[in-house]
N, CA, C and O atoms as a GROMACS GRO file, in nm:
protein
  592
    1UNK      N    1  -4.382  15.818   2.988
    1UNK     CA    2  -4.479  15.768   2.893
    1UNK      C    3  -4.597  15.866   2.891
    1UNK      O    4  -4.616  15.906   3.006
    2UNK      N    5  -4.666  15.909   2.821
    2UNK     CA    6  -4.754  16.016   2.751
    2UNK      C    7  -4.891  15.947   2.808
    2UNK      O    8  -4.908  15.826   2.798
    3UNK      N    9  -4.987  16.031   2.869
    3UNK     CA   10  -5.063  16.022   2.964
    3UNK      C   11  -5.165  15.940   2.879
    3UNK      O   12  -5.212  15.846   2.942
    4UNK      N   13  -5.211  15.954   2.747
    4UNK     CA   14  -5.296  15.836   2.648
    4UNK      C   15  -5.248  15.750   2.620
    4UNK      O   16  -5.337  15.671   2.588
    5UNK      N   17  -5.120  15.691   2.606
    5UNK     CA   18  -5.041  15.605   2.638
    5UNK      C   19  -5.093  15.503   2.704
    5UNK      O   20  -5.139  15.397   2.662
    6UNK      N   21  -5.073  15.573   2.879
    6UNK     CA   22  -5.052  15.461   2.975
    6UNK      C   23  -5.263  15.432   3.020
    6UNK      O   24  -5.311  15.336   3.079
    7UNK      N   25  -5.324  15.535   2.973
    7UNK     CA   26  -5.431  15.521   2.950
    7UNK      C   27  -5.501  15.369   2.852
    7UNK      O   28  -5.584  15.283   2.883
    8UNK      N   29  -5.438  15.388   2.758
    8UNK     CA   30  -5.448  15.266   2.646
    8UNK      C   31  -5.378  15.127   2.716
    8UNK      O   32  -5.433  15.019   2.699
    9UNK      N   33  -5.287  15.134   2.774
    9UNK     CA   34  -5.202  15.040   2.827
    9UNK      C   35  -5.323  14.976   2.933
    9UNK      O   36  -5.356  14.858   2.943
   10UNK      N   37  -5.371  15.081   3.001
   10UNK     CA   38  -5.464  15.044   3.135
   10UNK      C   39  -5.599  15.020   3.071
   10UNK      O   40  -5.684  15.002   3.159
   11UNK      N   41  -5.642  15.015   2.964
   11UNK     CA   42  -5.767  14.959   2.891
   11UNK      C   43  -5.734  14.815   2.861
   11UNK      O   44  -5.793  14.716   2.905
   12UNK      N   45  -5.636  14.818   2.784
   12UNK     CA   46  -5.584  14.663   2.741
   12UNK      C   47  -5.581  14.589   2.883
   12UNK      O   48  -5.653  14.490   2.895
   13UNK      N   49  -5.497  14.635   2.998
   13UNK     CA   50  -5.470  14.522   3.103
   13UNK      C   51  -5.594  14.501   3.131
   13UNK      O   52  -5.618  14.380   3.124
   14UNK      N   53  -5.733  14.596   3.175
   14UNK     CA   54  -5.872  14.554   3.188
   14UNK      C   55  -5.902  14.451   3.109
   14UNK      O   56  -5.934  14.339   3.150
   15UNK      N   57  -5.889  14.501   2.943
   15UNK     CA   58  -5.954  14.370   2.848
   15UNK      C   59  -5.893  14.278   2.920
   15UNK      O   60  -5.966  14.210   2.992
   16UNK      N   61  -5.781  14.257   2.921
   16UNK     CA   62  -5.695  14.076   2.944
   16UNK      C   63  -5.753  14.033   3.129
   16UNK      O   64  -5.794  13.928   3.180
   17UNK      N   65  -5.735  14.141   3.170
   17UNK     CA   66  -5.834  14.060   3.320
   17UNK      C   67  -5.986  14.015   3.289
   17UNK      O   68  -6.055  13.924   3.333
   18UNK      N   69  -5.999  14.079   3.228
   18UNK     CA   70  -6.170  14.089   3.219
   18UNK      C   71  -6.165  13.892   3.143
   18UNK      O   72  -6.249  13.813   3.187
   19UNK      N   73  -6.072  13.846   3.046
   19UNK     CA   74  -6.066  13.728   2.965
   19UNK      C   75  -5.951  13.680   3.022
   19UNK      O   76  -5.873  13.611   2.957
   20UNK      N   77  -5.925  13.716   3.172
   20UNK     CA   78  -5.843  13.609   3.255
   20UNK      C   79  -5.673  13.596   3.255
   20UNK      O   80  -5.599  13.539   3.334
   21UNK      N   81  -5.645  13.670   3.135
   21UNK     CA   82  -5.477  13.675   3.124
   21UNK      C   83  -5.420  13.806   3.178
   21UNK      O   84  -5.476  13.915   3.186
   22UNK      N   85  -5.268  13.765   3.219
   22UNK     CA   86  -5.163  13.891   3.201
   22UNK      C   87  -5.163  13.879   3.040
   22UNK      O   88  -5.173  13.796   2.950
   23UNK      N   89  -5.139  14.083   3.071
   23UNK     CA   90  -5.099  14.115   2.893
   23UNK      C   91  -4.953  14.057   2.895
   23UNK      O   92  -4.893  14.042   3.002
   24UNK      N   93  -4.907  14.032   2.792
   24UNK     CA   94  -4.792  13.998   2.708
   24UNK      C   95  -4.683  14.098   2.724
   24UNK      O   96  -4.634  14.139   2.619
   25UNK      N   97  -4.634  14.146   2.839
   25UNK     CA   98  -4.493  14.209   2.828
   25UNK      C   99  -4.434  14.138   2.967
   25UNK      O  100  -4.479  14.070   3.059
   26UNK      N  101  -4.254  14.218   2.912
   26UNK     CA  102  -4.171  14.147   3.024
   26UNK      C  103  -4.222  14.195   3.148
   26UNK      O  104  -4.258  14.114   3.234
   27UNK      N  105  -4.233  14.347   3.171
   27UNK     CA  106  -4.210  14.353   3.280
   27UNK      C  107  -4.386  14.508   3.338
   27UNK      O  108  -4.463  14.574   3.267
   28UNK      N  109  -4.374  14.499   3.446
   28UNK     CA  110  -4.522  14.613   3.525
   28UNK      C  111  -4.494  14.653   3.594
   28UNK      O  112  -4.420  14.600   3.678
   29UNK      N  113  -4.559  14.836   3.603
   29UNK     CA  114  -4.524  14.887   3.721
   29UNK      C  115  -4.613  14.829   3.829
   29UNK      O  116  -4.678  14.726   3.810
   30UNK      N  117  -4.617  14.908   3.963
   30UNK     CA  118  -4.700  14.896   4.004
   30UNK      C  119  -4.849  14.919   4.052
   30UNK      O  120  -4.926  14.856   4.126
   31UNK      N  121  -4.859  15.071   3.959
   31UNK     CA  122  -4.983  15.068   3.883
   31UNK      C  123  -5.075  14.963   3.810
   31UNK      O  124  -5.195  14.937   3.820
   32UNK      N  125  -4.989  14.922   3.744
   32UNK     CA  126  -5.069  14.816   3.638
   32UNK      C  127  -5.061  14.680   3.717
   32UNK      O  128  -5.150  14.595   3.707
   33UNK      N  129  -4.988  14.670   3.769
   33UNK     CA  130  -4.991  14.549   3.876
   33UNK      C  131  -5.123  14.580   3.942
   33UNK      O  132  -5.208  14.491   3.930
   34UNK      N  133  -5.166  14.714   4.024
   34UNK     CA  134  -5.208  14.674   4.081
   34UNK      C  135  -5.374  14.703   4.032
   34UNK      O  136  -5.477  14.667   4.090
   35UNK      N  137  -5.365  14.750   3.956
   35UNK     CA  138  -5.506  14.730   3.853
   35UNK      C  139  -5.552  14.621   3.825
   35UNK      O  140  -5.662  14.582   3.866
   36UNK      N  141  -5.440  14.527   3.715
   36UNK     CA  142  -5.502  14.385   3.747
   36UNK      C  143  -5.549  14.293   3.803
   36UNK      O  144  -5.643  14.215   3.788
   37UNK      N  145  -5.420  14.324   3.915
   37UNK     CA  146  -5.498  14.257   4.048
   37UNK      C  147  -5.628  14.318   4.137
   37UNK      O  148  -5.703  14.247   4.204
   38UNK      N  149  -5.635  14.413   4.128
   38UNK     CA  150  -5.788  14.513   4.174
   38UNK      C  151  -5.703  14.543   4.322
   38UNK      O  152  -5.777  14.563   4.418
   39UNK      N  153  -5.582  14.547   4.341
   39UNK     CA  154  -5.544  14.618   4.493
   39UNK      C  155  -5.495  14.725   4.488
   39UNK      O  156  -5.461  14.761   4.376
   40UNK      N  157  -5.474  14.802   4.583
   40UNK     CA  158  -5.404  14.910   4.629
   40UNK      C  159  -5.283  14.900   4.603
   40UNK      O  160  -5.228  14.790   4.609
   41UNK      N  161  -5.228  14.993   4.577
   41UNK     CA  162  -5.023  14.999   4.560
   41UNK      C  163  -5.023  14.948   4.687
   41UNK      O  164  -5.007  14.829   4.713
   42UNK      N  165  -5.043  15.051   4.778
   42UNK     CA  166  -4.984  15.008   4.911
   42UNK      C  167  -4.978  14.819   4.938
   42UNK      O  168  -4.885  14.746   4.970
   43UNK      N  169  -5.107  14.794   4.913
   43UNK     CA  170  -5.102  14.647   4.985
   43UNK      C  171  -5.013  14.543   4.911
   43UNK      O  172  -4.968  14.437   4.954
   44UNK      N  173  -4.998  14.603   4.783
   44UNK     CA  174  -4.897  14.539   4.692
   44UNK      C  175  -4.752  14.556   4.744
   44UNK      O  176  -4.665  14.473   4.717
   45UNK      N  177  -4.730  14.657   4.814
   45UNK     CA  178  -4.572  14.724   4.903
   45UNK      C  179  -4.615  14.609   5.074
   45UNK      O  180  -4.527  14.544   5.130
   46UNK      N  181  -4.723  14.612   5.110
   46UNK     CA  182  -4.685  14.534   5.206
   46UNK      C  183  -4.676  14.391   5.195
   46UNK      O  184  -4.632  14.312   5.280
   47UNK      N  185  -4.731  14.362   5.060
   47UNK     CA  186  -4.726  14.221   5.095
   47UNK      C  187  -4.571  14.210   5.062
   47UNK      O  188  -4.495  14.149   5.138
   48UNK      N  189  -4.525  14.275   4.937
   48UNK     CA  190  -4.354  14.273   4.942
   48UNK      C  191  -4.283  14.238   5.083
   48UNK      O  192  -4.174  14.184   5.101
   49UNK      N  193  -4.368  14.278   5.169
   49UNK     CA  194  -4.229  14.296   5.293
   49UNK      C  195  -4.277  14.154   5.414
   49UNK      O  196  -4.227  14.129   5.523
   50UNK      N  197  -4.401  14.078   5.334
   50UNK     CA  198  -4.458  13.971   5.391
   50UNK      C  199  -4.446  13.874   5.360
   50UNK      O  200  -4.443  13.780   5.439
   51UNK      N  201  -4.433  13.858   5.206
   51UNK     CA  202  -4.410  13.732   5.106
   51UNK      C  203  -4.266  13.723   5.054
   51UNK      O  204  -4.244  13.808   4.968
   52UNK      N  205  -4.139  13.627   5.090
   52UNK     CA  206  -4.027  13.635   5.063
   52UNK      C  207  -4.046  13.593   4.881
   52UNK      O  208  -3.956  13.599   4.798
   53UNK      N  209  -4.170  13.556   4.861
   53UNK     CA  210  -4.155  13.539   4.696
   53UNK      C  211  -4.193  13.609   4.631
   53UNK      O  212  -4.189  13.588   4.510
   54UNK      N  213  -4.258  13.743   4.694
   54UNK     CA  214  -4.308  13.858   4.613
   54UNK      C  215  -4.164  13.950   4.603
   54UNK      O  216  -4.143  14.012   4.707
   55UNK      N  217  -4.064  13.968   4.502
   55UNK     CA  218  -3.961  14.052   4.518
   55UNK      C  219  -3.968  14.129   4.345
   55UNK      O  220  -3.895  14.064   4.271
   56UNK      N  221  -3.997  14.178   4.314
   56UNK     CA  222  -3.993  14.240   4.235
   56UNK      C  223  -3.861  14.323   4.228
   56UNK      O  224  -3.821  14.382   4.328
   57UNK      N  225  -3.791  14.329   4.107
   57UNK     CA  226  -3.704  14.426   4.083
   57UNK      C  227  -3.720  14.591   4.140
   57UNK      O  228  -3.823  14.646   4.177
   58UNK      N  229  -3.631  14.628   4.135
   58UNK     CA  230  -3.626  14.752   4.118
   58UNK      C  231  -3.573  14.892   4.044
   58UNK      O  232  -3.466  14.928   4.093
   59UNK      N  233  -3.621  14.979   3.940
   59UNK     CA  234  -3.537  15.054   3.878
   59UNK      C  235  -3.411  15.143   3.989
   59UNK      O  236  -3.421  15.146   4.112
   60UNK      N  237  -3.295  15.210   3.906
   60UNK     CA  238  -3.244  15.302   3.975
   60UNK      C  239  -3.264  15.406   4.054
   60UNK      O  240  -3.200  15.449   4.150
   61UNK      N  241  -3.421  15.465   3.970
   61UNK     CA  242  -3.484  15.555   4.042
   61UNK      C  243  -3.602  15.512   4.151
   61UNK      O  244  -3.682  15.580   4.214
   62UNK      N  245  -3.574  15.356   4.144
   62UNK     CA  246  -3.678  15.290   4.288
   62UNK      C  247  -3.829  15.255   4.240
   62UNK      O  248  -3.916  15.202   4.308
   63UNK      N  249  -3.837  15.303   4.090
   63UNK     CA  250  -3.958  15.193   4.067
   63UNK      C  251  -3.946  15.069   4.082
   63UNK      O  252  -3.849  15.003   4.044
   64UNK      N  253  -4.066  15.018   4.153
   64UNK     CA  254  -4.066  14.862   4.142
   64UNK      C  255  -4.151  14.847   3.988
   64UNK      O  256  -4.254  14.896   3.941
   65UNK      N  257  -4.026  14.734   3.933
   65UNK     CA  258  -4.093  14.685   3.802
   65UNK      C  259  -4.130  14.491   3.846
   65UNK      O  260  -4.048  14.413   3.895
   66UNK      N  261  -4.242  14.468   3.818
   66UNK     CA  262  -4.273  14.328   3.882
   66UNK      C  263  -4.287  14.263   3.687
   66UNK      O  264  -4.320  14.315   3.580
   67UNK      N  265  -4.230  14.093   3.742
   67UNK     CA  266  -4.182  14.010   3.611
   67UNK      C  267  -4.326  13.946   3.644
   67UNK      O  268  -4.408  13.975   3.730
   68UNK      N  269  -4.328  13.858   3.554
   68UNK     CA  270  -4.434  13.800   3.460
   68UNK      C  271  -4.495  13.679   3.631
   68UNK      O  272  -4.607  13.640   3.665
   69UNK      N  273  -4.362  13.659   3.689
   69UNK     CA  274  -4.410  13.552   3.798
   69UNK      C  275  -4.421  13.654   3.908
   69UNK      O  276  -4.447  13.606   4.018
   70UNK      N  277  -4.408  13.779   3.900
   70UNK     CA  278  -4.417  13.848   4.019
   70UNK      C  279  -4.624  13.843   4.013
   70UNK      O  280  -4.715  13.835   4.096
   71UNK      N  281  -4.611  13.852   3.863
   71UNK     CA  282  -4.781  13.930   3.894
   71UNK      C  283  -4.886  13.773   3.897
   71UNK      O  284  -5.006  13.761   3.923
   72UNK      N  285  -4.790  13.676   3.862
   72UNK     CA  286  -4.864  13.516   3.926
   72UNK      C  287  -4.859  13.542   4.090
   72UNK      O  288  -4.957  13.547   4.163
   73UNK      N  289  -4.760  13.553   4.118
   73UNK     CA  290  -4.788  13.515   4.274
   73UNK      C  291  -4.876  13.634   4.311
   73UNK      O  292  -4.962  13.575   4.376
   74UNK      N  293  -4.913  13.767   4.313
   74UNK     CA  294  -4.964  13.874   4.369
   74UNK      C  295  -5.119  13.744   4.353
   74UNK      O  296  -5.173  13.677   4.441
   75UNK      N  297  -5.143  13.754   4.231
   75UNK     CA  298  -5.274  13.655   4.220
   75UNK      C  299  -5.281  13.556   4.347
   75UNK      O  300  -5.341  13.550   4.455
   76UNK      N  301  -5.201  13.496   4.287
   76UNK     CA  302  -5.219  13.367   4.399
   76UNK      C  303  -5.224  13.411   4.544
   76UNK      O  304  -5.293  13.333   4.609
   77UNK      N  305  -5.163  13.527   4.626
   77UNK     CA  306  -5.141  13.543   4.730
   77UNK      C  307  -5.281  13.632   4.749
   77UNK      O  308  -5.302  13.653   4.868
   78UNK      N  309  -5.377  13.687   4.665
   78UNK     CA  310  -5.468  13.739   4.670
   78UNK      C  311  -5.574  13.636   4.656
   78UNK      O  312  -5.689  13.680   4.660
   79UNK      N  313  -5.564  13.546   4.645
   79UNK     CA  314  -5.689  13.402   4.593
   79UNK      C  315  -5.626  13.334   4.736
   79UNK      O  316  -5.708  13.299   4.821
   80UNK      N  317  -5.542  13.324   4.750
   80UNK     CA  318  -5.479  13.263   4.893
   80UNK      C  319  -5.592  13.381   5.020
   80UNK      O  320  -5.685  13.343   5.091
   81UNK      N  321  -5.542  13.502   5.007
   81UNK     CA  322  -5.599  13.541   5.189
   81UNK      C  323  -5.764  13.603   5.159
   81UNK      O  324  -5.836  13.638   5.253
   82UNK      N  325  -5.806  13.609   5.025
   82UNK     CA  326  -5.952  13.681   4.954
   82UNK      C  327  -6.022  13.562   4.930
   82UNK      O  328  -6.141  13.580   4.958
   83UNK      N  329  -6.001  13.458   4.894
   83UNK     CA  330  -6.113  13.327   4.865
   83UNK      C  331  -6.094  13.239   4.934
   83UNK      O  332  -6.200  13.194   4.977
   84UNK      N  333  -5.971  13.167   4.984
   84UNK     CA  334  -5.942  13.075   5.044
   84UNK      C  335  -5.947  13.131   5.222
   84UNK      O  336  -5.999  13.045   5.293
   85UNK      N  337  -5.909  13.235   5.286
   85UNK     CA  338  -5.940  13.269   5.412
   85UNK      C  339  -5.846  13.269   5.464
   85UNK      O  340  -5.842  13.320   5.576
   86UNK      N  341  -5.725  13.209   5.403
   86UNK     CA  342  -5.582  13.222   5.475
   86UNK      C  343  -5.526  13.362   5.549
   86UNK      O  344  -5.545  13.471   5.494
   87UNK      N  345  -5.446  13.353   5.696
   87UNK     CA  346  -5.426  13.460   5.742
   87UNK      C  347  -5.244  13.466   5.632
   87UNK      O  348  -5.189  13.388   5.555
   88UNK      N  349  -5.213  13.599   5.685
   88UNK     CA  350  -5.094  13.649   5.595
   88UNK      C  351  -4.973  13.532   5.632
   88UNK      O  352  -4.878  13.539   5.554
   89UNK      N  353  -4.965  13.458   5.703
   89UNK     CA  354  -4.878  13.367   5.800
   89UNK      C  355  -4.907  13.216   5.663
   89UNK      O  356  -4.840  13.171   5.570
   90UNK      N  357  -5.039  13.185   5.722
   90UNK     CA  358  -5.084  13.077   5.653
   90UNK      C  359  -5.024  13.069   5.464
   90UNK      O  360  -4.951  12.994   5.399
   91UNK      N  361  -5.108  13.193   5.436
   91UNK     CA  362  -5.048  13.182   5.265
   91UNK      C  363  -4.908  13.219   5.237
   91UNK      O  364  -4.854  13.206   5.127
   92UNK      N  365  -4.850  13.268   5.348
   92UNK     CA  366  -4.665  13.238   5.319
   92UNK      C  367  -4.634  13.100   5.312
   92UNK      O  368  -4.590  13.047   5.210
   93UNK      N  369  -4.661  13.024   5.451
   93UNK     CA  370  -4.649  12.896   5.461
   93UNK      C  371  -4.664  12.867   5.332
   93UNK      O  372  -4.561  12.856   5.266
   94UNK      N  373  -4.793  12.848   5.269
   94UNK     CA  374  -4.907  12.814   5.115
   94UNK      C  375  -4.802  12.786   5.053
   94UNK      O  376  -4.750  12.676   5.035
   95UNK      N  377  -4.755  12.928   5.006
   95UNK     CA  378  -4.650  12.971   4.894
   95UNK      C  379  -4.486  12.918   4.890
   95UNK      O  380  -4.420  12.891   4.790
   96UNK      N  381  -4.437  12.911   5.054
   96UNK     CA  382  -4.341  12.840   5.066
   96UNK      C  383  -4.357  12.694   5.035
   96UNK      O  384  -4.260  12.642   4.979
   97UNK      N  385  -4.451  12.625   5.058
   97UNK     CA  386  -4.470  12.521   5.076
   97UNK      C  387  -4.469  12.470   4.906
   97UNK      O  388  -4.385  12.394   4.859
   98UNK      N  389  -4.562  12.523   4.844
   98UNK     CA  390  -4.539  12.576   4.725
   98UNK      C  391  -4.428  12.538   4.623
   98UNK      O  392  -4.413  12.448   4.540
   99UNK      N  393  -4.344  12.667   4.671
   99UNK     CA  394  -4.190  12.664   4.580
   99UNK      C  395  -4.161  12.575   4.595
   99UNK      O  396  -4.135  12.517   4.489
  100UNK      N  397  -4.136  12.477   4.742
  100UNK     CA  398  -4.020  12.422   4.798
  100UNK      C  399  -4.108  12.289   4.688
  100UNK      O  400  -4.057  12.280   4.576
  101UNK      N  401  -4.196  12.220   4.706
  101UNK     CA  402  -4.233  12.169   4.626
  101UNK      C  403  -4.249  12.135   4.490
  101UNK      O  404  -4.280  12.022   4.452
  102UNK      N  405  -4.228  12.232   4.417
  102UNK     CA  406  -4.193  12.316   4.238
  102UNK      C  407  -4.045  12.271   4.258
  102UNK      O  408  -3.989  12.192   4.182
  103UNK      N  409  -3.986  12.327   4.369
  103UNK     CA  410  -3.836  12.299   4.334
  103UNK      C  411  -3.762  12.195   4.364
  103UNK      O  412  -3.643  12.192   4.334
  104UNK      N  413  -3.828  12.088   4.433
  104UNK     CA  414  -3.773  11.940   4.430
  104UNK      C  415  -3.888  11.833   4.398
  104UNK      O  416  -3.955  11.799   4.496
  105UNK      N  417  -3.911  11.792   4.310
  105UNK     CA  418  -4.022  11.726   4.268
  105UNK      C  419  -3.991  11.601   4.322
  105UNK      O  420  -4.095  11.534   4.329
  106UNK      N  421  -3.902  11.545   4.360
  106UNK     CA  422  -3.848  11.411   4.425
  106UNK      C  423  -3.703  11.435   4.460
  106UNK      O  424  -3.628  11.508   4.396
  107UNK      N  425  -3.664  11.355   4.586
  107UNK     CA  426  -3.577  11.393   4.643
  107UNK      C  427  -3.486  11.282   4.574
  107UNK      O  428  -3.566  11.195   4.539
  108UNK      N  429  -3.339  11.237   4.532
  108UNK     CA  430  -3.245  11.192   4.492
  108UNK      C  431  -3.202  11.114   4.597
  108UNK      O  432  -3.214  11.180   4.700
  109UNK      N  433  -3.128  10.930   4.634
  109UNK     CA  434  -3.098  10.889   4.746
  109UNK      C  435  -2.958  10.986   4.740
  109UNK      O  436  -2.891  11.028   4.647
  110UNK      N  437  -2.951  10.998   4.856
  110UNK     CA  438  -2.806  11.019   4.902
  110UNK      C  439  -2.658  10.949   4.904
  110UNK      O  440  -2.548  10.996   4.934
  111UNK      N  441  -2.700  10.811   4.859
  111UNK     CA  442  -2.560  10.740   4.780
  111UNK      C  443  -2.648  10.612   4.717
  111UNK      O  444  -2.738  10.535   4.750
  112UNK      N  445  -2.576  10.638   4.625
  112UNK     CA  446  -2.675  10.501   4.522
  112UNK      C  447  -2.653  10.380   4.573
  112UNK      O  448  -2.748  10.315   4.615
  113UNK      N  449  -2.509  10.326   4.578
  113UNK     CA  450  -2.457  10.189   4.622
  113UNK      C  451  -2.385  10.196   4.725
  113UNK      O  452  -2.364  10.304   4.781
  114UNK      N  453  -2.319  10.043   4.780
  114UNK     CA  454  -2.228  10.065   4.882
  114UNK      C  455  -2.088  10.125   4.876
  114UNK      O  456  -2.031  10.160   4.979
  115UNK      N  457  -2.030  10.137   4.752
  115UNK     CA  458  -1.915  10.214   4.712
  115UNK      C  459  -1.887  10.375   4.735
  115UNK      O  460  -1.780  10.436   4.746
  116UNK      N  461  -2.010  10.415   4.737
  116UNK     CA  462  -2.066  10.556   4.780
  116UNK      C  463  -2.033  10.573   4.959
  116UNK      O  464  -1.968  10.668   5.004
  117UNK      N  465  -2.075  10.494   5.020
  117UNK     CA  466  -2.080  10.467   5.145
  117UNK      C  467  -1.980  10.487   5.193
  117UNK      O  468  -1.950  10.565   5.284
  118UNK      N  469  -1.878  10.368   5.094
  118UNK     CA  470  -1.711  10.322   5.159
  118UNK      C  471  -1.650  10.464   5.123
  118UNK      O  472  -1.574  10.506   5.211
  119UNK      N  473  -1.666  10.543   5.021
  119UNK     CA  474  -1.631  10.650   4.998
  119UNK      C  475  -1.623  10.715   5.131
  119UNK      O  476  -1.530  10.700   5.210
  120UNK      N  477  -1.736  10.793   5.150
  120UNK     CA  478  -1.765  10.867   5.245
  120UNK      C  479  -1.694  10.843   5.380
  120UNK      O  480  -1.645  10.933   5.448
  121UNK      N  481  -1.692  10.706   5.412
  121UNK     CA  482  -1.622  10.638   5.550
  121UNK      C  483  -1.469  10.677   5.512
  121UNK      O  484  -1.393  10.720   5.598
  122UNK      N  485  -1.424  10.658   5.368
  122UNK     CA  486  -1.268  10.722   5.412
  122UNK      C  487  -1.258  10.871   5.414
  122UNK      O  488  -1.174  10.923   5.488
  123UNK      N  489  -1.350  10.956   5.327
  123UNK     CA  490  -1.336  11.093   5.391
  123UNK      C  491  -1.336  11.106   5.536
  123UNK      O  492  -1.256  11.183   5.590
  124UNK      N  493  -1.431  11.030   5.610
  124UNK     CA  494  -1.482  11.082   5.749
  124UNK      C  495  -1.357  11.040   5.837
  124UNK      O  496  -1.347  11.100   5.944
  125UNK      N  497  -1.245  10.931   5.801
  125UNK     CA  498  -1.098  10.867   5.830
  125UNK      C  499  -1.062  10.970   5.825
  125UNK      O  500  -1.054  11.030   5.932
  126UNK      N  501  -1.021  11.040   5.699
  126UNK     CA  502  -0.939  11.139   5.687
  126UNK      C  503  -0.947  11.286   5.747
  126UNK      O  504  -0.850  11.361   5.752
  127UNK      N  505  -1.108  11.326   5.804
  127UNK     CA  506  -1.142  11.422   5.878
  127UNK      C  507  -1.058  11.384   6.034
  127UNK      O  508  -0.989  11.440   6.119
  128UNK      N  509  -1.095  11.297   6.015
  128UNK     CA  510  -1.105  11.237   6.168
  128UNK      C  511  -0.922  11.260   6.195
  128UNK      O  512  -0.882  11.289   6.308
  129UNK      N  513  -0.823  11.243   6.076
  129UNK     CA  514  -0.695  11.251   6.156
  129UNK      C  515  -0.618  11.378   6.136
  129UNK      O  516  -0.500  11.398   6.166
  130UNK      N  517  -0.722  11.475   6.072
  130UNK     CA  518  -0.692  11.626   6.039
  130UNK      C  519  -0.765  11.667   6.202
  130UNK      O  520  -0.695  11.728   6.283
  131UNK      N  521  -0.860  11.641   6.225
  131UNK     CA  522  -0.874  11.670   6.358
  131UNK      C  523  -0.783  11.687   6.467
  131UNK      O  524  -0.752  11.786   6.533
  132UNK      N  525  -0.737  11.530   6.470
  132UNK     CA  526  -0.653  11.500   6.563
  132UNK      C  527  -0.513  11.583   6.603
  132UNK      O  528  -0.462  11.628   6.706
  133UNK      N  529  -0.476  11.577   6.432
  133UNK     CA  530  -0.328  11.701   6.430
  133UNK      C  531  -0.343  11.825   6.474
  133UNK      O  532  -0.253  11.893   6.523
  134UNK      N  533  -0.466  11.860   6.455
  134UNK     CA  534  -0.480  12.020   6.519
  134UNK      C  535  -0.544  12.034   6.620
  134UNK      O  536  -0.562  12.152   6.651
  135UNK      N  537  -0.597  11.945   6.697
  135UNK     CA  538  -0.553  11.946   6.836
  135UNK      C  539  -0.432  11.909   6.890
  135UNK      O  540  -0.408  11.954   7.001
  136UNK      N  541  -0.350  11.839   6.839
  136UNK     CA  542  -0.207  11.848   6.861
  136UNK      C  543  -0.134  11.955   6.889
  136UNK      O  544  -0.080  12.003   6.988
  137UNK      N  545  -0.148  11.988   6.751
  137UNK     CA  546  -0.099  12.173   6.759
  137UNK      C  547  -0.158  12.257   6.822
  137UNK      O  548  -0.111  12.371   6.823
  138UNK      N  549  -0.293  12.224   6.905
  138UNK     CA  550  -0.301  12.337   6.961
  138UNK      C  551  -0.270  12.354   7.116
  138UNK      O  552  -0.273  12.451   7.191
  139UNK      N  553  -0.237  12.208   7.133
  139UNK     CA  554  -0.165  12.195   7.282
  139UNK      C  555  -0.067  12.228   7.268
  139UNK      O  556  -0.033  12.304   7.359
  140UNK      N  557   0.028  12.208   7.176
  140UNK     CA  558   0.160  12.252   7.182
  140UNK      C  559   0.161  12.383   7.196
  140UNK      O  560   0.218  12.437   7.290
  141UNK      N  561   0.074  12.476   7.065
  141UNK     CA  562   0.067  12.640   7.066
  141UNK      C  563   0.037  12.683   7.253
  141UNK      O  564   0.115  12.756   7.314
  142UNK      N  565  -0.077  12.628   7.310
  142UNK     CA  566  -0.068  12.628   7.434
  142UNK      C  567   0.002  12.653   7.551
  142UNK      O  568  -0.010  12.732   7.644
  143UNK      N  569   0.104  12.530   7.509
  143UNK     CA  570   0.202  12.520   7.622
  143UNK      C  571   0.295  12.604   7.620
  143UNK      O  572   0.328  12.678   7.712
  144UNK      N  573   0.351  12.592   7.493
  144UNK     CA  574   0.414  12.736   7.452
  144UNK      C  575   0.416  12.895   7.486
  144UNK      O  576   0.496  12.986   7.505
  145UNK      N  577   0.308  12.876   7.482
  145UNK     CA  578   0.221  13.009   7.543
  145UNK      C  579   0.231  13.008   7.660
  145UNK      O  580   0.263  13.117   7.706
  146UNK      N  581   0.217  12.927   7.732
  146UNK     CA  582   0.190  12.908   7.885
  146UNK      C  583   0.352  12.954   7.950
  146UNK      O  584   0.372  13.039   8.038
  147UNK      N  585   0.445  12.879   7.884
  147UNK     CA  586   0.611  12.984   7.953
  147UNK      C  587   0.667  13.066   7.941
  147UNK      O  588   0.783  13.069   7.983
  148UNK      N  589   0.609  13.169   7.876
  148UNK     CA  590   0.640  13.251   7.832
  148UNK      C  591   0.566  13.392   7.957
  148UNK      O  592   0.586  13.511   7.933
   0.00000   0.00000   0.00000
């Protein structure tokens, strides 16, 4: 990309921080990542290797290109250990705690009625005499073994 280009590119991401948004594309290097966010590449590479939810893609030639939720969480994990005081431990927890939360908003019972139940009790029958046969067989394989 042509050096006024990525110049213009890095004016616009200022305007949109400066009025609080990511600009409008799929995907950022980590330049512009880390402009918006006001960090260092580097600390943007370590938190990668700190935050299991910071994963950004990677090109063939090993650019990291970060998606639209990569450059939410950099925020958040920067408002997490810069305003809030969290150590790097704590705002993983944060962030795990987080997802895991986003990703089950309520937990489902585990069998609705008692038919569910009786179900389950004849699978656990039927474990129970697949068990049995192959310990069978394996005394026999055993003994077998043993006169030989």
């Amino acid at each position: 990309m042509p050096r006024a280009q990525r110049l213009r590119d890095a004016q616009k991401a200022k305007t949109h921080l400066e009025q609080g948004a990511i600009p409008e594309k799929v995907y950022f290097r980590i330049g512009e990542v880390s402009e918006l966010a006001q960090t260092e590449p580097y600390v943007l590479r370590y938190w990668e290797t700190e935050f299991p939810t910071l994963r950004p893609s990677k090109t063939p030639s090993g650019q990291r290109l970060y998606r639209r939720k990569d450059v939410q969480t950099v925020f958040e994990i920067k408002r997490l250990l810069y305003e809030e005081g969290f150590t790097i431990e704590g705002a993983r927890k944060q962030l795990a705690g987080t997802a895991r939360d986003a990703k089950t908003p309520e937990q489902k019972p585990l069998f609705s009625d008692a038919s569910d139940v009786s179900g389950l009790r004849s699978v656990e029958r039927e474990l129970q005499s697949i068990l049995t046969m192959l310990s069978r067989q394996n005394r026999v394989t055993r003994d077998k073994g043993g006169d030989q």
